[in-house]
C-alpha positions in Angstrom: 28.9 -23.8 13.9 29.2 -22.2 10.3 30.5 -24.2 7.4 33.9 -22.2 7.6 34.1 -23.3 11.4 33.3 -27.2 10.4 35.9 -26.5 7.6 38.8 -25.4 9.9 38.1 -28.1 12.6 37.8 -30.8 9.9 41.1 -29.6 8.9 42.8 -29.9 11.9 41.5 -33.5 12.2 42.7 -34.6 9.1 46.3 -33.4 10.1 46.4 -34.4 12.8 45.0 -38.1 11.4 47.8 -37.5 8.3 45.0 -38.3 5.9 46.6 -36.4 2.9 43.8 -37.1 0.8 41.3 -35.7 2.8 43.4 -32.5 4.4 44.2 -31.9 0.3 40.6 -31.7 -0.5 39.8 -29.4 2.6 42.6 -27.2 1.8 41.3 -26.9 -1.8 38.0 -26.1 -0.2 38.8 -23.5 1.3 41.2 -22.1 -1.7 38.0 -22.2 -3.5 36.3 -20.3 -0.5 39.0 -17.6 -0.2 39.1 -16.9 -4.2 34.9 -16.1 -3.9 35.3 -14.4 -0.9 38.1 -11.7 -2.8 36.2 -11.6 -5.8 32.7 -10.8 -3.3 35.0 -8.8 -1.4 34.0 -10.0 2.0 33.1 -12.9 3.8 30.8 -15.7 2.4 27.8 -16.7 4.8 26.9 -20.4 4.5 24.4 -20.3 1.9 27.6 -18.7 -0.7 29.9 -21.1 0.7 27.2 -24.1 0.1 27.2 -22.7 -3.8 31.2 -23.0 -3.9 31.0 -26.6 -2.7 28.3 -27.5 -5.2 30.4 -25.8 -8.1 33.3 -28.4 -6.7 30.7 -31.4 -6.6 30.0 -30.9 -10.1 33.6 -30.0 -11.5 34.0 -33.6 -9.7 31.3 -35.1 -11.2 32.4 -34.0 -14.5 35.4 -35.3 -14.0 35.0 -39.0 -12.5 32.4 -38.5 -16.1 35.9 -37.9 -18.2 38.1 -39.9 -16.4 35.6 -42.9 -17.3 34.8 -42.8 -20.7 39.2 -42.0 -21.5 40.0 -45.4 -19.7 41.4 -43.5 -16.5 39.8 -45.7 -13.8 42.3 -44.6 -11.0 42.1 -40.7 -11.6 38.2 -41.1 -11.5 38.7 -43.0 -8.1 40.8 -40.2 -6.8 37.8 -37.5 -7.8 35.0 -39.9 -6.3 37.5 -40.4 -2.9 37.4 -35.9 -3.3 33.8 -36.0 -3.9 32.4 -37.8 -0.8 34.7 -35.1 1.2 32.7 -32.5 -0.5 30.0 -34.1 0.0 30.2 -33.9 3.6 29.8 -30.0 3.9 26.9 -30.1 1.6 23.3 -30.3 3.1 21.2 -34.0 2.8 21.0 -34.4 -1.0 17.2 -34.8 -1.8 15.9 -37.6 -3.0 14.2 -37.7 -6.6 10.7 -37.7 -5.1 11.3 -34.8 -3.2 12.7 -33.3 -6.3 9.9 -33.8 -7.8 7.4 -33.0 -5.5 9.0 -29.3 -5.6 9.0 -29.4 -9.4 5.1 -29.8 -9.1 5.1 -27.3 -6.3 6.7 -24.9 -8.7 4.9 -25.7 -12.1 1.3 -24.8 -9.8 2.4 -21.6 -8.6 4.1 -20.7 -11.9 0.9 -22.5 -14.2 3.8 -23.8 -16.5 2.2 -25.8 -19.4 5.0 -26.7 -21.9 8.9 -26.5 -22.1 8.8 -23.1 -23.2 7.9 -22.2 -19.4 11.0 -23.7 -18.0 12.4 -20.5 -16.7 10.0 -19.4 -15.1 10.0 -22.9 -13.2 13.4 -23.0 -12.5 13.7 -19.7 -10.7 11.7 -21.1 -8.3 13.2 -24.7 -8.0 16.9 -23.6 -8.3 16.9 -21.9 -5.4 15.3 -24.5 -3.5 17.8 -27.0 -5.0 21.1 -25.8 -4.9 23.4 -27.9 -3.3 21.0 -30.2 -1.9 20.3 -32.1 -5.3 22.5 -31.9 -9.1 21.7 -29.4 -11.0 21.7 -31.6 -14.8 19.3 -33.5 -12.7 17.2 -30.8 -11.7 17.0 -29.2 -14.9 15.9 -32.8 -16.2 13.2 -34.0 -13.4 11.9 -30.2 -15.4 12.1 -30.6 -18.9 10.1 -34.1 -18.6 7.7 -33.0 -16.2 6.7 -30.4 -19.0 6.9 -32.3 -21.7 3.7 -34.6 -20.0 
């Protein structure tokens, strides 16, 4: 079953549950989904559609981040409730030691030696990353492992 398909069906559930919170999120989902697909002008497979719901984790993130540090507790409560919905369409999130294990795959097969071979690095991480593990993280678990 495609992402789209889950989508739909998870809809459906969550009217038919009347979990507004939930069937809100879904909805925006797939608002999300819809704007990409007109601006690809065509359908998204699952690997586009995983890249729109990590675009939405990390507007969250960002978010619950602002809410905190202005005082706003119960908007930042709202975005974490939105986030774990996200969160469900998204692949496993890798764990930091499989993060790095992939950085060091990715520094060998580049030879990366200092910071200033980052890019290179990342081209090859990114990819394996995206939507499975933050990308501020990522970029990160990088910059320290080539600054050793």
């Amino acid at each position: 079953m495609s992402l789209t398909e889950q989508l739909n069906a998870a809809m459906k559930e969550a009217m038919k549950a009347r979990d507004s919170l939930r069937l809100g999120t879904i909805r925006m989902i797939r608002s999300a989904i819809q704007n990409r697909e007109i601006e690809e002008k065509g359908a998204l497979d699952d690997q586009a559609v995983i890249g729109v719901l990590s675009t939405l984790a990390k507007q969250r993130r960002d978010s619950i981040d602002a809410f905190r540090d202005s005082g706003r507790t119960d908007l930042a409560e709202k975005e974490e409730r939105e986030l774990e919905v996200i969160q469900e369409f998204l692949p496993q999130q890798l764990d930091e030691a499989q993060i790095e294990a992939i950085i060091e795959e990715a520094v060998a097969q580049t030879g990366a030696e200092s910071p200033r071979d980052m890019g290179k690095v990342m081209k090859i991480v990114v990819p394996r990353t995206t939507g499975r593990a933050d990308g501020r993280l990522v970029s990160e678990k990088v910059k320290q492992r080539l600054s050793r």
